[in-house]
N, C-alpha and C positions, 0 to 999 in steps of 0.2 A: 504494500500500500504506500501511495505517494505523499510524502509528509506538506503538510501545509505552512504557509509561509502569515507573517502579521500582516494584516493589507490595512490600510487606511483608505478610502476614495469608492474602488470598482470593490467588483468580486474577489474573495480570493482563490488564488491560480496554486494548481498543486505544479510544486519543484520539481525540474527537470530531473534526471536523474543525475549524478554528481558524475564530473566529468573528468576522466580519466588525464594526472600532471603530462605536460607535454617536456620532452628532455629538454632542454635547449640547448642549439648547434651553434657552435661558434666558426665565422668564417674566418679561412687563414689570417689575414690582416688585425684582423680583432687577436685570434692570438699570439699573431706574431707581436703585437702591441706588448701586452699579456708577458709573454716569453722576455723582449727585452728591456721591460720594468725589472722585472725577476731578476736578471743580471743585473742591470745597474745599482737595484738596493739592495740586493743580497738575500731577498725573501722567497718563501716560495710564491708559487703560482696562484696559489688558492689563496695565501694573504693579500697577495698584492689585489687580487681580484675582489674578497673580502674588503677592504682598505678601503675601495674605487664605489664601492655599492656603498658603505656606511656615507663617505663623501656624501654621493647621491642623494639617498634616503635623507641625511639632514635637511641639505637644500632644497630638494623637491616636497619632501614629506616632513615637516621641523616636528619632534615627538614618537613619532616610528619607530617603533622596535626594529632591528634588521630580523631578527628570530622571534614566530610568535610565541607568546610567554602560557604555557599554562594556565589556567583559573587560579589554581591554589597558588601558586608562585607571585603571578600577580595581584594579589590579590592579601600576601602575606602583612599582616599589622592591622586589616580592616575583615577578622573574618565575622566578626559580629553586626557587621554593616550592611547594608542593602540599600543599593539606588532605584528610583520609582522613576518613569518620565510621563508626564500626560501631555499627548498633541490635542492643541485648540481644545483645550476644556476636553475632551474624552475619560472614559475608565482610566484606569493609572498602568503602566507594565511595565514590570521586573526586569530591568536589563540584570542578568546573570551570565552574562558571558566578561569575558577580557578582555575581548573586544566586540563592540556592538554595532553594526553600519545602519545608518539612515541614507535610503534616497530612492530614486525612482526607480532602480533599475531590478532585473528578476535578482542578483546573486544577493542579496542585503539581508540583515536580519527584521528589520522593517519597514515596508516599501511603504512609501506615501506619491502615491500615484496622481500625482500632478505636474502640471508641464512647468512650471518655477521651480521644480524641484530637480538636483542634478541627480542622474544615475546610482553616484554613491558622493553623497551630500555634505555628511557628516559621517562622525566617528566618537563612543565615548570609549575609554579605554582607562583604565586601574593603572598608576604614576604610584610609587612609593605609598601600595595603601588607599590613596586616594582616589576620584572620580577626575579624569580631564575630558572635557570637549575639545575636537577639531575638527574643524572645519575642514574638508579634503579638495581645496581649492577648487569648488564651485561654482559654476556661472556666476549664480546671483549672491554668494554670499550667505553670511551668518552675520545677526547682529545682536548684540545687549545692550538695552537701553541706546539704541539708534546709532551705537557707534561697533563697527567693525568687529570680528571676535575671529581670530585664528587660530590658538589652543587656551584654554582657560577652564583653572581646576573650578571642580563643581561643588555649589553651597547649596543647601536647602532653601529652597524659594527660588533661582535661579532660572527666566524665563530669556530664550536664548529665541531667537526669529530666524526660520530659515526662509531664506530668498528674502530676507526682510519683512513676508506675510504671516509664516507660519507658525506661531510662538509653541515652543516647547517649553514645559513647565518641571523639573525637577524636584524630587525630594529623599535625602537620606532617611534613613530608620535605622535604627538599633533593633540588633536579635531576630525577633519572629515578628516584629510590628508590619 
């Protein structure tokens, strides 16, 4: 049976089946890049390459793990904690993952099916314990209180706009609350 996914908007669409990691090929020139890094600093292959992705992942994604982190791991100093979010006044739902995506697209843990919304929107994600919002560079953006928001750790009462229309509403709890 085909698991169902959280929809906000249309119907909800039961999930593709999960799709089989593709290798990835590297053409000579990319390794020859690769290879005479490796010589010059003296590293292997896979640091130098590891090294060049962290780069990356800062500037393109600032907050990004390069390796996803566990529930429990991430999650370590806040196990008696639990984040709630409600879009536009709705029910409230349990983000329980380590990382949690917001946006319009099939692969998200929450689709909010609206054309203001990007594919994969946002992101909350477990920092030292804590709740952080990011933004995953967006068409339209993410705002707080009308000014801009690119990662920012999450407080009880914290109403976050995506595209600028859509307000998300946050709340911690303690234990089983």
């Amino acid at each position: 049976m085909a698991k169902t996914r959280k929809t906000l908007g249309r119907r909800a669409k039961t999930a593709p089946p999960p799709k089989k990691e593709a290798r990835l090929q590297l053409a000579e020139p990319e390794r020859d890049l690769i290879r005479r890094l490796s010589e010059r600093t003296g590293l292997e292959p896979r640091v130098v390459l590891e090294r060049a992705l962290t780069a990356y992942a800062a500037a393109a994604a600032p907050g990004m793990p390069l390796h996803a982190q566990p529930l429990s791991k991430a999650r370590r100093g806040a196990k008696d904690q639990k984040l709630f979010l409600s879009v536009d006044g709705k029910p409230e739902i349990e983000i329980d993952k380590a990382e949690f995506i917001l946006g319009s697209g099939p692969e998200v843990d929450l689709r909010l099916d609206l054309p203001l919304i990007s594919p994969r929107h946002a992101r909350i994600l477990w920092k030292g314990g804590r709740p952080v919002f990011e933004d995953l560079r967006s068409a339209r953006g993410s705002y707080r209180l009308g000014q801009p928001v690119d990662v920012r750790a999450i407080e009880t009462g914290d109403e976050i706009d995506l595209g600028g229309f859509l307000p998300i509403r946050f709340r911690l709890a303690e234990g089983g609350v």
